[in-house]
C-alpha positions in Angstrom: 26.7 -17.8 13.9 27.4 -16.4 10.9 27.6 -12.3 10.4 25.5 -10.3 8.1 28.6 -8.1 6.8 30.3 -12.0 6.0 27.5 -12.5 4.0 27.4 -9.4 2.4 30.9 -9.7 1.5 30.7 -13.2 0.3 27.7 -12.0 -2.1 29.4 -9.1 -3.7 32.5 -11.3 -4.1 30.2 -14.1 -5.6 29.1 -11.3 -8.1 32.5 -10.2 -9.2 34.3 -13.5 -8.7 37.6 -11.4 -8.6 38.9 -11.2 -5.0 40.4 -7.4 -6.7 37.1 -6.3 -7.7 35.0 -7.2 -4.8 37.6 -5.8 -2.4 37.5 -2.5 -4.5 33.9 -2.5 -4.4 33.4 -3.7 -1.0 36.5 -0.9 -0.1 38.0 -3.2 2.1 41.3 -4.8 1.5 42.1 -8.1 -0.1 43.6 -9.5 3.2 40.8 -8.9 5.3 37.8 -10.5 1.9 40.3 -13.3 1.8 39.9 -13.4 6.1 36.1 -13.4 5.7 36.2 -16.3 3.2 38.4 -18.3 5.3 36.4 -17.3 8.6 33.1 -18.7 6.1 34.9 -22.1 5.1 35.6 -22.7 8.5 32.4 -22.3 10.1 30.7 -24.3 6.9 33.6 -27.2 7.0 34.4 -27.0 3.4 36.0 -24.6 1.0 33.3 -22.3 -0.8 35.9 -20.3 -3.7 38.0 -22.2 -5.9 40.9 -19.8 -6.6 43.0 -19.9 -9.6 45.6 -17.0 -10.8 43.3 -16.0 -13.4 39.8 -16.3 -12.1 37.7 -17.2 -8.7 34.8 -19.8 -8.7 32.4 -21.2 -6.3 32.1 -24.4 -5.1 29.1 -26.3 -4.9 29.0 -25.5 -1.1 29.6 -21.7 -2.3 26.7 -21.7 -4.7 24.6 -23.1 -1.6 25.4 -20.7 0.9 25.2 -17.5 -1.9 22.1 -18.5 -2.6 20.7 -18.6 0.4 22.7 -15.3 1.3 21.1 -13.6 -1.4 17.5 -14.3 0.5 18.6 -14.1 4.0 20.1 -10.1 3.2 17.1 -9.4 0.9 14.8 -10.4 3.7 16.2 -8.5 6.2 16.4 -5.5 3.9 12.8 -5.7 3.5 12.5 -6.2 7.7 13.8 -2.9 7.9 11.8 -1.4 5.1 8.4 -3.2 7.0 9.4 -1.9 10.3 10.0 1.9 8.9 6.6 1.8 7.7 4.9 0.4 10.7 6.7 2.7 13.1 5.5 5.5 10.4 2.2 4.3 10.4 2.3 3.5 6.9 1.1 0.9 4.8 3.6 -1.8 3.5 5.8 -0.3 0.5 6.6 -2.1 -2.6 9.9 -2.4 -4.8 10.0 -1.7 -8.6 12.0 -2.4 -10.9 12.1 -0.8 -14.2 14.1 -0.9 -18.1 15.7 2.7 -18.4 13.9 3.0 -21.4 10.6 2.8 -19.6 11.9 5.5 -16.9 11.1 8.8 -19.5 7.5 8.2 -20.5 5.6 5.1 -19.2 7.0 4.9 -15.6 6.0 8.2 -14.3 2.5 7.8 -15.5 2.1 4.1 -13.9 3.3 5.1 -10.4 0.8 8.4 -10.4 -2.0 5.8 -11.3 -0.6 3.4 -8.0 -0.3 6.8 -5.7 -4.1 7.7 -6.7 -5.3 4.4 -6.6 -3.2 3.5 -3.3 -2.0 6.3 -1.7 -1.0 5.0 1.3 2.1 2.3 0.0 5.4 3.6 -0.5 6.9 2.9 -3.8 10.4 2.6 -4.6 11.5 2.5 -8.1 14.8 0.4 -9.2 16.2 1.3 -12.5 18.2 -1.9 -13.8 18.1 -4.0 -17.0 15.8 -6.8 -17.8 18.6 -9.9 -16.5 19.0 -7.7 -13.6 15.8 -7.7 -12.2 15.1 -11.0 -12.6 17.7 -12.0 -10.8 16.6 -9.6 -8.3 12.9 -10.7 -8.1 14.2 -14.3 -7.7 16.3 -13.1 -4.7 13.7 -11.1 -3.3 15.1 -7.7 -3.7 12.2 -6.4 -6.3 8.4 -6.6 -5.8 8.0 -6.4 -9.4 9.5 -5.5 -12.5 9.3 -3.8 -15.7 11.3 -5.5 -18.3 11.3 -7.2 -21.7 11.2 -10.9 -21.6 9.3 -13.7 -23.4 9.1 -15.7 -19.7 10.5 -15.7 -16.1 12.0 -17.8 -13.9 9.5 -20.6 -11.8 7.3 -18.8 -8.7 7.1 -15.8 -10.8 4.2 -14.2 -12.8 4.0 -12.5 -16.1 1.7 -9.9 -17.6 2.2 -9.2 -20.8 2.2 -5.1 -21.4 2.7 -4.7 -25.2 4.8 -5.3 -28.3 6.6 -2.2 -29.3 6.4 -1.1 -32.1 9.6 -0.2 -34.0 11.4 3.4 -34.8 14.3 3.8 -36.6 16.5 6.6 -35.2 18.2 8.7 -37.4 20.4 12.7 -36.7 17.7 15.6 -38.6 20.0 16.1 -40.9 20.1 12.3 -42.8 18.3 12.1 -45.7 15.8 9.4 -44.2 14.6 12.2 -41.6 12.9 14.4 -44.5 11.9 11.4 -46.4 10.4 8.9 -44.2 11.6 4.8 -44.1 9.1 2.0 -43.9 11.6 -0.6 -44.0 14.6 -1.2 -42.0 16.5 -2.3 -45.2 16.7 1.1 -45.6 19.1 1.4 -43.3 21.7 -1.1 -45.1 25.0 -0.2 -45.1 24.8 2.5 -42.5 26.5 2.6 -38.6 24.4 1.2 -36.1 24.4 2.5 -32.3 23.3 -0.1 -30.0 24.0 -1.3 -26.4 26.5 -3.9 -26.1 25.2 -7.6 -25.9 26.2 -8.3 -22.3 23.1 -5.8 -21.1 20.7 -7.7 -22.7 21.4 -10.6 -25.1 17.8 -11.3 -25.7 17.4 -7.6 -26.6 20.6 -7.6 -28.3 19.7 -11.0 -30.3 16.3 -10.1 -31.7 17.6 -6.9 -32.6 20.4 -8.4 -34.6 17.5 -11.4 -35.8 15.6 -8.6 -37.4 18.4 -6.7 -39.6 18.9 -10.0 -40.8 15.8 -11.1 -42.0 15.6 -7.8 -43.6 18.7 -8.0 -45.3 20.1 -5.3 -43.8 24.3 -5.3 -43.1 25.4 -2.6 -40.5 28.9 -1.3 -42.0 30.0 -1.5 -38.4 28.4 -1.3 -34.7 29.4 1.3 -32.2 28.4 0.3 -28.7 26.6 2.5 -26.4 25.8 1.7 -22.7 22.3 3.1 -22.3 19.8 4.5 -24.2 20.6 8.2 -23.1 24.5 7.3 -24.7 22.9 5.9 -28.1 20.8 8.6 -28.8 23.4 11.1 -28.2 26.3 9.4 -30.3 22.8 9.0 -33.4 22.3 12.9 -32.7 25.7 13.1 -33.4 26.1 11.8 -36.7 27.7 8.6 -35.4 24.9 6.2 -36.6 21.6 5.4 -36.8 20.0 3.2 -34.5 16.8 0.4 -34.5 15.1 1.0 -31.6 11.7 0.4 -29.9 8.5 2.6 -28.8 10.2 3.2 -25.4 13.1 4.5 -26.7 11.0 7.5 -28.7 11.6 11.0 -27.9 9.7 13.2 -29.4 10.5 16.4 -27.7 14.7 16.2 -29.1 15.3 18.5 -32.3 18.2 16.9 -32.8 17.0 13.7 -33.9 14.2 11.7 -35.9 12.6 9.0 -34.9 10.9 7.3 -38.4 7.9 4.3 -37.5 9.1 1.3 -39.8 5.6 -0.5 -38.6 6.7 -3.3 -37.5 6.8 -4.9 -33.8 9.7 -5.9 -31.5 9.5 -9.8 -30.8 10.6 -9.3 -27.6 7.7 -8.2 -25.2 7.3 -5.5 -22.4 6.3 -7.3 -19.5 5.5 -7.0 -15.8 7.0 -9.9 -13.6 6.3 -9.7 -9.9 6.0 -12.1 -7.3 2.7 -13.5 -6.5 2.9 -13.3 -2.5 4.1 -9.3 -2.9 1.4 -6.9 -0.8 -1.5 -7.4 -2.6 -2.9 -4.0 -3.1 0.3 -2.5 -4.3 0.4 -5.0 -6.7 -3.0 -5.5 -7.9 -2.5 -1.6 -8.2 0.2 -1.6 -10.1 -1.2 -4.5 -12.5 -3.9 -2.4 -13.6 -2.2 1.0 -13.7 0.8 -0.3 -16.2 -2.2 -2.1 -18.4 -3.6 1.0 -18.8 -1.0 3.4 -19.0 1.2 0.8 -21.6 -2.3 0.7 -23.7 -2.6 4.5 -23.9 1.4 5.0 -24.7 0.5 2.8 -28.0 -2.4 4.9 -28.5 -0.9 8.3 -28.6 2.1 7.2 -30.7 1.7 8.9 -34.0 2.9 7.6 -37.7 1.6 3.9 -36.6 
């Protein structure tokens, strides 16, 4: 039979497709990942990574047994998490996934809504980008998600939280900040901050989409891994940024965030899987209507 710790090891190499990287991440050496794949092929008959001097693939055989490793581990991760809870006495828990943006403002008042409504199921919150957890919820690692996506894959539902409005993000001291932009071709010609299109490139695109169609040319990009990196590097005089609701911080001095009242494209959703524990979810359904309906609300300048 085969071991868990092979199929961890074959996952993780599967992710990085780089017998290097996977041993580095795994911190195992590359003799003993190389071992496991071997030990794998054999049991299975057939090779499962094509490996070149430049890169790793799988086989189709590969993709097949990943796949299924992928459910197998997530399953018995949530085994463990369902027998915690019953030996605790507790009611089943429930895994969350959520946009970083989404982690200042809206996530904190969603889960207080699910403890008060539900205060006996453990939540556990997942901070990842929108791709991520997707995967994730297709593999069974996530419950449900909070990301920003037009659809999701087949066996998942969708409910559609809001369209965020859009800010442009500018350091207190730029002209703009004292008097006000309505448009984003105001913002022509200037350095944008944004996050580099491999986290997102539905996020990235539809950003990029709508400097276009406003005629706007960013001089140059600067990349910025999270939203925490871009604000810092726009407080800094580094750029200026087009950004939605979620990424508003009204409590920084050091920055201004200008409503150019118009909508991102791309929504805010909630994707979970349908056969997750019912009242968790059904909890959580209602609490991120509400509390996404209230963050629109209370935004001023729209």
């Amino acid at each position: 039979m085969m071991s868990i710790r092979d199929l961890q090891y074959l996952v993780v190499l599967a992710d990085e497709l780089s017998f290097s990287r996977a041993a580095d991440r795994l911190n195992i050496s590359q003799p003993t990942l190389s071992q496991t794949v071997q030990r794998l092929e054999k049991r299975v008959g057939g090779r499962l990574i094509e490996r070149t001097t430049r890169r790793s693939r799988l086989t189709r055989a590969g993709e097949t047994l990943v796949e299924g490793a992928r459910q197998v581990l997530a399953d018995l991760v949530r085994l463990e998490e369902m027998t915690r809870d019953a030996a605790a006495g507790r009611t089943a828990g429930i895994r969350v996934g959520s946009v970083n943006p989404a982690m200042r403002r809206l996530m904190p008042r969603i889960l207080r809504a699910v403890r008060e409504d539900v205060p006996d199921v453990r939540v556990s919150l997942h901070p990842s980008s929108s791709h991520t957890q997707l995967r994730h919820l297709v593999d069974g690692q996530l419950d449900a998600g909070i990301l920003r996506s037009h659809d999701a894959p087949a066996g998942l539902a969708v409910e559609p939280l809001m369209h965020e409005p859009l800010f442009a993000a500018v350091p207190r001291e730029h002209p703009l900040a004292a008097t006000g932009v309505s448009v984003i071709a105001d913002l022509d010609g200037e350095d944008f901050v944004m996050a580099p299109r491999e986290r997102n490139p539905a996020f990235y695109d539809e950003l990029i989409r709508l400097l276009s169609e406003a005629g706007c040319s960013p001089r140059r990009i600067i990349e910025a891994d999270d939203m925490w990196a871009q604000l810092a590097l726009v407080a800094a005089g580094a750029g200026v940024s087009v950004l939605p609701l979620l990424f508003v911080d009204r409590d920084r001095d050091d920055l201004a965030f200008l409503p150019l009242h118009q909508e991102f494209a791309l929504p805010l959703v909630l994707v979970y899987a349908p056969d997750s524990p019912s009242a968790a979810v059904t909890a959580l359904l209602h609490a991120a209507r509400t509390e996404a309906a209230r963050l629109l609300v209370e935004e001023p300048g729209r």
